[in-house]
C-alpha positions, 0 to 999 in steps of 0.5 A, spaced: 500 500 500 506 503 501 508 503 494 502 504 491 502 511 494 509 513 493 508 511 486 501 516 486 505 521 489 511 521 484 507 521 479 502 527 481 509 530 483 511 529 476 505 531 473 507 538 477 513 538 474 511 538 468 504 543 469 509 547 472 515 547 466 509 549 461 506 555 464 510 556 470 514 562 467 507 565 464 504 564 471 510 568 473 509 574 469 502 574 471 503 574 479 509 579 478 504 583 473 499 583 478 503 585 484 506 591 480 499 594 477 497 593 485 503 597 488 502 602 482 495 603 484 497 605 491 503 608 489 498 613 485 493 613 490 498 616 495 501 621 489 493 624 488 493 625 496 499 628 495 498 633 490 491 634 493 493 635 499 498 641 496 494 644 492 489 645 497 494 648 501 496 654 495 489 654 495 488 657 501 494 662 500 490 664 494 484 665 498 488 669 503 490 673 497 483 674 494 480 676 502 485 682 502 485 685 495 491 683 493 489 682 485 498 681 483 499 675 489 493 673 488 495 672 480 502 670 481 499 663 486 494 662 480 501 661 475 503 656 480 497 653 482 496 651 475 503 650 473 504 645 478 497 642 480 493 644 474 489 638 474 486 638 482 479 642 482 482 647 486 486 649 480 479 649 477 477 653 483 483 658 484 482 661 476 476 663 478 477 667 485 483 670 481 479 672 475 473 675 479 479 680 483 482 681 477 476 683 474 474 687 480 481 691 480 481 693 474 486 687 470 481 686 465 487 682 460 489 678 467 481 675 468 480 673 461 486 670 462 484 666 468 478 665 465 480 662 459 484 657 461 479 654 466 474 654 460 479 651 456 482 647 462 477 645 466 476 637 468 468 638 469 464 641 465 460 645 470 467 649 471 468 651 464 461 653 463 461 657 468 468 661 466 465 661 460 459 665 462 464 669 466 468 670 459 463 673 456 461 677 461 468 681 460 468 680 454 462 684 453 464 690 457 470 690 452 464 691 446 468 684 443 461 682 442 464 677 437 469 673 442 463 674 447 458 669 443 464 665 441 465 663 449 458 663 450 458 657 445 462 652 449 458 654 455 455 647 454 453 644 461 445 643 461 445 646 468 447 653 465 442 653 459 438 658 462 444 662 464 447 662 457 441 665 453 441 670 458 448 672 457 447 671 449 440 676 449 445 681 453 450 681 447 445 680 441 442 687 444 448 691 445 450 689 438 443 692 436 440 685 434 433 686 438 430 680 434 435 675 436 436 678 443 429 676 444 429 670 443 435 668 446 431 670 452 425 667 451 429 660 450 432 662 457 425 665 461 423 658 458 429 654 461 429 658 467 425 654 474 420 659 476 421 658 483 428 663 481 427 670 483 432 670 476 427 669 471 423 676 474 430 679 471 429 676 464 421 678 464 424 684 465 428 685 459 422 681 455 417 686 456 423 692 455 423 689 448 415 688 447 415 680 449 413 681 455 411 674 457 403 671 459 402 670 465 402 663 467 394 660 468 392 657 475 390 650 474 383 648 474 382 656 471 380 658 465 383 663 460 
């Protein structure tokens, strides 16, 4: 019985051999593959909560900057923040705090250039859209009414509809485009939830060009 055993043994054991002398090496290379990919994910997780974690940080100094009015620091820690960590939202987010404080200093040529690369740079949709709104409200108040419509026109987040006919009446109007500009704020009164204060503005625009729209008739109440 003894014998018989060794000699399954041995024979299982050479079937082993054999198996292993086959595919051992692919066997091999996938283990290694797969432990490698694992140490990669980690190794890249820790590096995206790295940069995360850095980001944030000039972030904060950008924000400081922006609180107190500093429009040039706050512009130099936007160059850095995009430079260096260009693809975290707050890059996303820097470009846009900056962009309003240089607005609001007067550096018009350094906003569109913080809005700009958000448009063109942003990770997310809603981010670019709202950079391009943004744009093509400076751009407006630059009578650059072309380059206006053509940010506009990028502006493509749903959640924005509204907001982005709103913006194209207000170019088309002060191109002197009365019949266009009404639609686009009739596409943007329609879009808008009636539940916004915002949509009494549009109204107010509609009735200034003779489109005032009908008021809105009570369920169960006839016309």
């Amino acid at each position: 019985m003894a014998n018989t055993l060794d000699l399954q043994e041995q024979e299982q054991l050479d079937d082993l051999k054999a198996f292993w002398k086959q595919y051992g090496n692919l066997i091999t290379w996938v283990i290694t593959a797969c432990l490698l990919a694992f140490a990669g994910w980690n190794a890249w997780g820790w590096y995206q909560r790295d940069q995360a974690t850095k980001a944030s940080a000039m972030f904060d100094e950008l924000d400081k900057a922006a609180a107190a009015g500093d429009a040039d620091k706050a512009g130099r820690i936007f160059g850095d923040l995009k430079e260096r960590f260009g693809g975290t939202a707050y890059a996303q987010q820097g470009g846009l705090l900056a962009a309003r404080l240089q607005y609001e200093k007067g550096q018009a040529d350094a906003a569109k250039a913080s809005l700009g690369w958000v448009a063109e740079h942003a990770s997310e949709d809603e981010y670019r859209s709202i950079a391009r709104l943004r744009l093509a409200g400076v751009l407006l108040d630059a009578k650059q009414f072309d380059a206006a419509l053509k940010a506009l026109d990028g502006a493509s987040a749903k959640e924005f509809t509204a907001l982005v006919a709103d913006r194209r009446g207000d170019v088309l109007l002060a191109q002197g485009k009365k019949d266009e500009a009404r639609g686009a704020y009739q596409a943007a009164y329609k879009a808008m939830s009636d539940k916004l204060d915002y949509r009494r503005l549009i109204e107010a625009k509609l009735t200034a060009l003779g489109a005032a729209p009908a008021p809105a008739v009570s369920a169960g109440v006839a016309p």
